[in-house]
Z-matrix of the N, CA and C atoms (Angstrom, degrees):
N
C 1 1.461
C 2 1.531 1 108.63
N 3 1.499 2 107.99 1 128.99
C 4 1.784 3 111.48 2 -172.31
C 5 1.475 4 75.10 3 -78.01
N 6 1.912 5 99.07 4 170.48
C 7 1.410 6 130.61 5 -168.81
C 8 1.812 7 96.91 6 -133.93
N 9 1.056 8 129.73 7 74.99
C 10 1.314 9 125.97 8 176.54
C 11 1.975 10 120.14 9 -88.24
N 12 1.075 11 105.66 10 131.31
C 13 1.601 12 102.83 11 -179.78
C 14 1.151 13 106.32 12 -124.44
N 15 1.942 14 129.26 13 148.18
C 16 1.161 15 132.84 14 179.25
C 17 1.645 16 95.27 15 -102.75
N 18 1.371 17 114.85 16 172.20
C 19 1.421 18 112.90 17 145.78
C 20 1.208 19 95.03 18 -115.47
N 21 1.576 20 107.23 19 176.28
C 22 1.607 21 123.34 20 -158.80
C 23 1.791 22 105.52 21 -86.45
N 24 1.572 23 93.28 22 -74.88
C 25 1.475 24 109.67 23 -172.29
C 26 1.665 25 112.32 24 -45.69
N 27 1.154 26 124.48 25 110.01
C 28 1.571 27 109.95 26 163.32
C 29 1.856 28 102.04 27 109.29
N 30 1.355 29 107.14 28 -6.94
C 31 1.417 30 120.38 29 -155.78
C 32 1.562 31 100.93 30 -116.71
N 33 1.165 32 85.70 31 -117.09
C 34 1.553 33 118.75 32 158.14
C 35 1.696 34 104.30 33 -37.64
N 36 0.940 35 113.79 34 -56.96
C 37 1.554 36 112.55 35 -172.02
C 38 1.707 37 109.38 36 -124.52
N 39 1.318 38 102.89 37 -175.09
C 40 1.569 39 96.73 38 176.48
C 41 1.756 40 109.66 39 -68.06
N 42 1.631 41 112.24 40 -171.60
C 43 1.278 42 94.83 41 170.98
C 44 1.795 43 118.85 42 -106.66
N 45 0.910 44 106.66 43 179.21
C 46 1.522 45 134.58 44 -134.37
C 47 2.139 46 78.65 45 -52.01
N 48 1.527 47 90.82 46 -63.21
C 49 1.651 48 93.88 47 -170.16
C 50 1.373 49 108.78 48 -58.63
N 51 1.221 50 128.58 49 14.86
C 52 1.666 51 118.67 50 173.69
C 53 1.763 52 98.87 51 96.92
N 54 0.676 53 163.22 52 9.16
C 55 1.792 54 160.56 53 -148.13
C 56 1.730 55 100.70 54 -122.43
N 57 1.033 56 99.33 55 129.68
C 58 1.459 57 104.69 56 -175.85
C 59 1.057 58 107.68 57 -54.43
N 60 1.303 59 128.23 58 163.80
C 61 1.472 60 162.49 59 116.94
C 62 1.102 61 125.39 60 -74.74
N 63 1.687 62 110.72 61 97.59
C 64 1.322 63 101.88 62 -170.76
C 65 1.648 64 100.46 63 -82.90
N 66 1.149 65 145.12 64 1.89
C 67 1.633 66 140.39 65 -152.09
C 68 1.492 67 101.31 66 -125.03
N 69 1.398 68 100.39 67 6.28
C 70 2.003 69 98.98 68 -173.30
C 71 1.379 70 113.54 69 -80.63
N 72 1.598 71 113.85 70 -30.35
C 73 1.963 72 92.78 71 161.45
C 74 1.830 73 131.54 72 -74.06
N 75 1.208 74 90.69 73 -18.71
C 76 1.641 75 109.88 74 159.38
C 77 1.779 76 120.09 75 -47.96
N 78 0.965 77 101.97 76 -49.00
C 79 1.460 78 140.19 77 -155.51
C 80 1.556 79 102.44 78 -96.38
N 81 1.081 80 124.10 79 -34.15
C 82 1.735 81 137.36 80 171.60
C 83 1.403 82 100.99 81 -85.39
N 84 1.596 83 123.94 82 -40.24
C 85 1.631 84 117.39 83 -148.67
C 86 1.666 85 85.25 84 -69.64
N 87 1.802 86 103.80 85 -48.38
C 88 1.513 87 109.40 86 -168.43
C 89 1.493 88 128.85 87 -50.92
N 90 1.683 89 99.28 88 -33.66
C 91 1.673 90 120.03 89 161.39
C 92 1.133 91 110.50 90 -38.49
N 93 1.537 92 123.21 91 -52.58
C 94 1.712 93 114.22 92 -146.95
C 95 1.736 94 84.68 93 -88.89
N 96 1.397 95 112.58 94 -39.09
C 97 1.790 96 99.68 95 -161.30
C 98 1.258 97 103.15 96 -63.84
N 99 1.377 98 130.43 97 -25.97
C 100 1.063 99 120.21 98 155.73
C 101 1.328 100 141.14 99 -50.07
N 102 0.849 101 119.92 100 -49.00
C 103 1.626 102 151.88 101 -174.73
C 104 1.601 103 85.99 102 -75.76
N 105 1.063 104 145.95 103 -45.35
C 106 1.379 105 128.32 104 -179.13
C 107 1.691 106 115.00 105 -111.33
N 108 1.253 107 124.16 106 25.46
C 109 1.184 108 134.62 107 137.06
C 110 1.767 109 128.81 108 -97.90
N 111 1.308 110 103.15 109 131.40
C 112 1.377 111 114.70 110 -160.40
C 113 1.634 112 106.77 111 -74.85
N 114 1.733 113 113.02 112 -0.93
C 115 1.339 114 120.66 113 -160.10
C 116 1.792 115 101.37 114 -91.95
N 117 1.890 116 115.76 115 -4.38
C 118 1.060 117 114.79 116 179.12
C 119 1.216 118 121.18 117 -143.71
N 120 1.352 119 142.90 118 160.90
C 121 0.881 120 157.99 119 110.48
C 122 1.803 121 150.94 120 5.15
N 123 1.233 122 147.25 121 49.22
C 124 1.395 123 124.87 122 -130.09
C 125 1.281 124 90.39 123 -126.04
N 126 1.559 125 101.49 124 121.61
C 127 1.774 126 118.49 125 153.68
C 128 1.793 127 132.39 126 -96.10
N 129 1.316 128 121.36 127 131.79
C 130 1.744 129 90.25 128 172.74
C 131 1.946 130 75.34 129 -99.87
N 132 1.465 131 81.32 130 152.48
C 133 1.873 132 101.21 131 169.34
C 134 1.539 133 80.64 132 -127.67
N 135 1.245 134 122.73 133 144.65
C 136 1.860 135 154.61 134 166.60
C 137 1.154 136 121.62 135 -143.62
N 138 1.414 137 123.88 136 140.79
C 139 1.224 138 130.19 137 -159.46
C 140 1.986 139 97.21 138 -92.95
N 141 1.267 140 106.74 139 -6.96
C 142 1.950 141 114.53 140 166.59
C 143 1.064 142 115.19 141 -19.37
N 144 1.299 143 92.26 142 172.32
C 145 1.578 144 94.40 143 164.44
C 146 1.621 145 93.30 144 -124.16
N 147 1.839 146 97.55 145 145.05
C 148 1.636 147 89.85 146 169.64
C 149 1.380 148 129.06 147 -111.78
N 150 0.859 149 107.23 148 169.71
C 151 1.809 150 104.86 149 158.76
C 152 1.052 151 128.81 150 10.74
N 153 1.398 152 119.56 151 -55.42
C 154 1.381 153 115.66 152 176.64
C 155 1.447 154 119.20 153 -81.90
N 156 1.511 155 117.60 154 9.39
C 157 1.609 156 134.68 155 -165.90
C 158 1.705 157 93.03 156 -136.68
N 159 1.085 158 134.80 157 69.88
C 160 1.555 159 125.96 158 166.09
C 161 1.390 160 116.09 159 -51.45
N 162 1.402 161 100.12 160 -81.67
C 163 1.698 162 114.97 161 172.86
C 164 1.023 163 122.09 162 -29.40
N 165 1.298 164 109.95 163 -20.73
C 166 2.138 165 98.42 164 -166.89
C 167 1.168 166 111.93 165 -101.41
N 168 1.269 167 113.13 166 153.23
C 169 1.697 168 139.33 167 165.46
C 170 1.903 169 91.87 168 67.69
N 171 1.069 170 141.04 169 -109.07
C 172 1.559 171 128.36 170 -166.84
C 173 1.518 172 90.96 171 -98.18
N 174 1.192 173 148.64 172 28.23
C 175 1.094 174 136.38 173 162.44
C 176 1.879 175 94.85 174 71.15
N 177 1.551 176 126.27 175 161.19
C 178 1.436 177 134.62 176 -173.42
C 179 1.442 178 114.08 177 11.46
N 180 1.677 179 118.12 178 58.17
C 181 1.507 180 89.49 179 -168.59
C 182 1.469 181 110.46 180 -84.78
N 183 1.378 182 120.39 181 -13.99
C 184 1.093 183 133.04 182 169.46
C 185 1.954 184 128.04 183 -37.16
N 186 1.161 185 86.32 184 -25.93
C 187 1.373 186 115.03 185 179.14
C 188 1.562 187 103.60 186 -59.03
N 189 0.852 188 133.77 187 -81.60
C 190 1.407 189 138.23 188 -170.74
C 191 1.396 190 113.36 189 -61.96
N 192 1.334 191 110.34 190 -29.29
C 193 1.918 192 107.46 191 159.66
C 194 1.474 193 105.51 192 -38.18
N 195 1.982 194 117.54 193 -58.15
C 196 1.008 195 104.16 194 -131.25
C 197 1.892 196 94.59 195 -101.89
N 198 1.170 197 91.57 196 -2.75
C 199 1.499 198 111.75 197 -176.65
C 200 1.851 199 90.16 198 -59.68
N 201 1.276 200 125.93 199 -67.87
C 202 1.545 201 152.88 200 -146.37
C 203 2.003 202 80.44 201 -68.76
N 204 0.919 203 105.10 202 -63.33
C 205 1.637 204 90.44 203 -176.16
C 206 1.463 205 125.96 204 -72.90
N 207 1.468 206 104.75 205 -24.43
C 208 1.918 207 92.78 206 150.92
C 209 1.112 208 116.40 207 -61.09
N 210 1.268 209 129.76 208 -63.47
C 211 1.550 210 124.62 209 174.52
C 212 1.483 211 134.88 210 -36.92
N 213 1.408 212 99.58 211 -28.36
C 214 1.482 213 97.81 212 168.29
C 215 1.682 214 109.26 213 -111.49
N 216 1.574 215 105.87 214 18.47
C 217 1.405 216 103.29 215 167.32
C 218 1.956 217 122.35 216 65.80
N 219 1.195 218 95.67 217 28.55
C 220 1.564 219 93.81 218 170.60
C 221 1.684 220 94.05 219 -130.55
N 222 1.202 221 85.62 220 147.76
C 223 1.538 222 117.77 221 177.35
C 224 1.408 223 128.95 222 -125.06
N 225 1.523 224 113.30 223 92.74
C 226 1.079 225 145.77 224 -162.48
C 227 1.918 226 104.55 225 -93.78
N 228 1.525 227 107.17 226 126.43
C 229 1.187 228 109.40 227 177.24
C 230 1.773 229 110.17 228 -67.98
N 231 1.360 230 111.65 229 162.63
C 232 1.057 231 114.51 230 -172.79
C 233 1.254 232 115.31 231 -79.03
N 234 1.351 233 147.68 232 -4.21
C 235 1.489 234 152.43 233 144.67
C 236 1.519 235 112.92 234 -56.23
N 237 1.135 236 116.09 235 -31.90
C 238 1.680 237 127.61 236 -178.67
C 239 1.591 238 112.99 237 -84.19
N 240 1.523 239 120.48 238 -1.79
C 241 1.935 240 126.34 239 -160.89
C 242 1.710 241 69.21 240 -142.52
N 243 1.736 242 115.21 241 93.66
C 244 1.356 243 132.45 242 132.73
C 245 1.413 244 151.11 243 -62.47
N 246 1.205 245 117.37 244 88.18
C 247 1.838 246 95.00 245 -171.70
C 248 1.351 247 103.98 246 -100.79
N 249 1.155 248 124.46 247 122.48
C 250 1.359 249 123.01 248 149.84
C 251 1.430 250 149.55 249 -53.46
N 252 1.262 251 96.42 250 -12.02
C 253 1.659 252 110.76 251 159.68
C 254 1.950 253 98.81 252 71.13
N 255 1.266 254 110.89 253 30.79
C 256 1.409 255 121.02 254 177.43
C 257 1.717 256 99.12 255 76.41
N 258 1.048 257 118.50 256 39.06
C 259 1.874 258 99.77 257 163.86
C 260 2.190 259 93.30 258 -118.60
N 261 1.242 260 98.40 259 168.51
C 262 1.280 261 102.36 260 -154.30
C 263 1.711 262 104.24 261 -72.29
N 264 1.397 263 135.90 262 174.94
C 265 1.207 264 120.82 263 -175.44
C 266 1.474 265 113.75 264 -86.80
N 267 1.253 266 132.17 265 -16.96
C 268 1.075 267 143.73 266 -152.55
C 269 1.776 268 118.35 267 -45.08
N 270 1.685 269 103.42 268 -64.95
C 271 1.362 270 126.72 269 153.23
C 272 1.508 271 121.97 270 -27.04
N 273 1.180 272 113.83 271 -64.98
C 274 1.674 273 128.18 272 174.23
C 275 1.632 274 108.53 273 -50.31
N 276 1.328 275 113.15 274 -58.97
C 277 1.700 276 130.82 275 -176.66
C 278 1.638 277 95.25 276 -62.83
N 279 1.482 278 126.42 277 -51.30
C 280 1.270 279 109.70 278 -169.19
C 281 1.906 280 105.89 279 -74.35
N 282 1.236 281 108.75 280 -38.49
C 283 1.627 282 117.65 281 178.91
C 284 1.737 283 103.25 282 -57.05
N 285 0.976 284 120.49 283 -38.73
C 286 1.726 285 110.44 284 -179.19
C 287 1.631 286 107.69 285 -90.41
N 288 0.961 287 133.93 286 -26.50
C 289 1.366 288 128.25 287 -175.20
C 290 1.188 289 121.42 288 101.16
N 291 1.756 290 103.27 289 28.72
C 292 1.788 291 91.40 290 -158.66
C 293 1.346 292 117.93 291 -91.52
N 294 1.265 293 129.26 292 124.99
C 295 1.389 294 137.83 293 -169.51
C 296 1.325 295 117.35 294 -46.31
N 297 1.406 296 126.77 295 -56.43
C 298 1.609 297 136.23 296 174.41
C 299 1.923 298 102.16 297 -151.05
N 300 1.621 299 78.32 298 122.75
C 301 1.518 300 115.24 299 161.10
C 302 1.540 301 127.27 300 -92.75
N 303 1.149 302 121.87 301 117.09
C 304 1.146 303 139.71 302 178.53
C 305 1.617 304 131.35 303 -90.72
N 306 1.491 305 117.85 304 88.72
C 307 1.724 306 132.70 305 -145.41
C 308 1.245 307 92.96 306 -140.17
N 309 1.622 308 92.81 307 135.07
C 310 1.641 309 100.41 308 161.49
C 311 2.084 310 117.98 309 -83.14
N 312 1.080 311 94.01 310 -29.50
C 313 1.276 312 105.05 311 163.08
C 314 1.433 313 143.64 312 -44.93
N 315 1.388 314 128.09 313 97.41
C 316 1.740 315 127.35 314 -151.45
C 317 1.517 316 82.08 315 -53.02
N 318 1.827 317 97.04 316 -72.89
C 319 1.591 318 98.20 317 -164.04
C 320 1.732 319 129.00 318 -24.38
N 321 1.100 320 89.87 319 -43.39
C 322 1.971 321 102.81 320 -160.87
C 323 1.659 322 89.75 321 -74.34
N 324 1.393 323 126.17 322 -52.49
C 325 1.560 324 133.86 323 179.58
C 326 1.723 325 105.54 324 -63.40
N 327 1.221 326 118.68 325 -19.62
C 328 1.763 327 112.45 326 179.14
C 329 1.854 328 105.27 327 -87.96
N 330 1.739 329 107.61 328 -37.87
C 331 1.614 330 110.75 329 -167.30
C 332 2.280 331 89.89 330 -81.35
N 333 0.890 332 125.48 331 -35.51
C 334 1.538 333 124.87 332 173.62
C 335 1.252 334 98.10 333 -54.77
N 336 1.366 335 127.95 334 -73.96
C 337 1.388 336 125.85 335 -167.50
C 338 1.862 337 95.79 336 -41.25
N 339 1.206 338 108.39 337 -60.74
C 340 1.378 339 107.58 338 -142.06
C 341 1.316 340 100.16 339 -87.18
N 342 1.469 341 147.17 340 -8.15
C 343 1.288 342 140.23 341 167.67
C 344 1.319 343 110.28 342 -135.21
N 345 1.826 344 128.16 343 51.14
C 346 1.015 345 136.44 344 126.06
C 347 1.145 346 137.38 345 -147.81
N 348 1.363 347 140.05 346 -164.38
C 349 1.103 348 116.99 347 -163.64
C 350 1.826 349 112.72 348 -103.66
N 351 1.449 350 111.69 349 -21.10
C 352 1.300 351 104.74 350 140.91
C 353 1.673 352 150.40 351 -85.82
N 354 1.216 353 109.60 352 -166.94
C 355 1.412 354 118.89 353 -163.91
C 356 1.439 355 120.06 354 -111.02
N 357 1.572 356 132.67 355 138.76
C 358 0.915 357 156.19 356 -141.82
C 359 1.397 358 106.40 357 -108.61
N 360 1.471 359 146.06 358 119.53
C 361 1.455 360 126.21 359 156.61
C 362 1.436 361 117.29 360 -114.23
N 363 1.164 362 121.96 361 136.45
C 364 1.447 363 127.68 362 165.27
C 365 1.473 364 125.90 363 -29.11
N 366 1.066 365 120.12 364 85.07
C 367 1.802 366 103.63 365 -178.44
C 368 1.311 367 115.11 366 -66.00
N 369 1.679 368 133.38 367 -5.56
C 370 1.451 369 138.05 368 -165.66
C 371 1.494 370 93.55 369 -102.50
N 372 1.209 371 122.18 370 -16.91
C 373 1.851 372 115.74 371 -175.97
C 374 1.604 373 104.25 372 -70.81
N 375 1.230 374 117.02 373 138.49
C 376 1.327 375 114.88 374 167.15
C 377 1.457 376 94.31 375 -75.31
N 378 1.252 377 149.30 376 26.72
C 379 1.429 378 123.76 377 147.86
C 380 1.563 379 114.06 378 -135.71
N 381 1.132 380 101.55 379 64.38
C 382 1.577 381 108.23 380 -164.66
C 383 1.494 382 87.17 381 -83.30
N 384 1.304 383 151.23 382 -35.50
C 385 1.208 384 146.75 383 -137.68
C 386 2.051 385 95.61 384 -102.94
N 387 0.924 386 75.17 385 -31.04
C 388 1.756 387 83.80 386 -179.40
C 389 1.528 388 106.26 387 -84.60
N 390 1.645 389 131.85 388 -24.84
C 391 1.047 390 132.42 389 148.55
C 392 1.632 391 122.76 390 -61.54
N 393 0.886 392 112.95 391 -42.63
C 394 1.659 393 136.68 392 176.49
C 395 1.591 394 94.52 393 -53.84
N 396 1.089 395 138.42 394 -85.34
C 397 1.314 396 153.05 395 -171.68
C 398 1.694 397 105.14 396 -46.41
N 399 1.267 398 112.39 397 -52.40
C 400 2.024 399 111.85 398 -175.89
C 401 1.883 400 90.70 399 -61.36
N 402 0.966 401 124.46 400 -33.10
C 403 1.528 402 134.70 401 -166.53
C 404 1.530 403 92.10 402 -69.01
N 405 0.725 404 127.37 403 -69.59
C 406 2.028 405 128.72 404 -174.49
C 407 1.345 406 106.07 405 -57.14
């Protein structure tokens, strides 16, 4: 069973500073087929802050993670909805095993490549999905 993780900001949703995402319903449709095929795995990893961090950085940002997956109706256990509380994803992706991570972020997609054993795709490429797919 592949282990695939999105991050939120820039991904899944617009990014963090408000700036569109033009590739985020792309990027959601692929979430759910995932999420309702038994052939995978699905994590969001976010650099947020969660729950156990209210106050920090915009105060509840956690909120709208979990908001975005009611709305599209998947229900993800709470070991699988990561926040990192702003440290980079790298650690988390190499600690779960996850095959390919999906970041708009060079940095976070250069330290994955390079200190784990999976793969990173561009969420800002207009062909992230065609990268996504040679990857499986």
């Amino acid at each position: 069973m592949k282990k695939i993780s999105f991050d939120f900001d820039g991904c899944l949703n617009d990014h963090f500073d408000g700036e569109n995402n033009p590739n985020k319903e792309g990027i959601r449709t692929l979430l759910k087929e995932l999420y309702e095929s038994e052939d995978f795995e699905v994590y969001i990893i976010t650099r947020r802050f969660g729950p156990e961090r209210p106050t920090e950085g915009k105060g509840n940002e956690f909120v709208e993670v979990i908001e975005l997956l009611k709305n599209l109706n998947i229900v993800l256990p709470q070991e699988k909805i990561i926040f990192t509380n702003r440290e980079y994803k790298y650690s988390t992706v190499h600690k779960l095993g996850i095959d390919i991570h999906i970041d708009d972020e060079e940095r976070e997609r250069d330290l994955i490549n390079k200190f784990t054993k999976g793969s990173a795709v561009d969420a800002t490429n207009q062909n992230w999905r065609k990268k996504f797919d040679e990857l499986l």
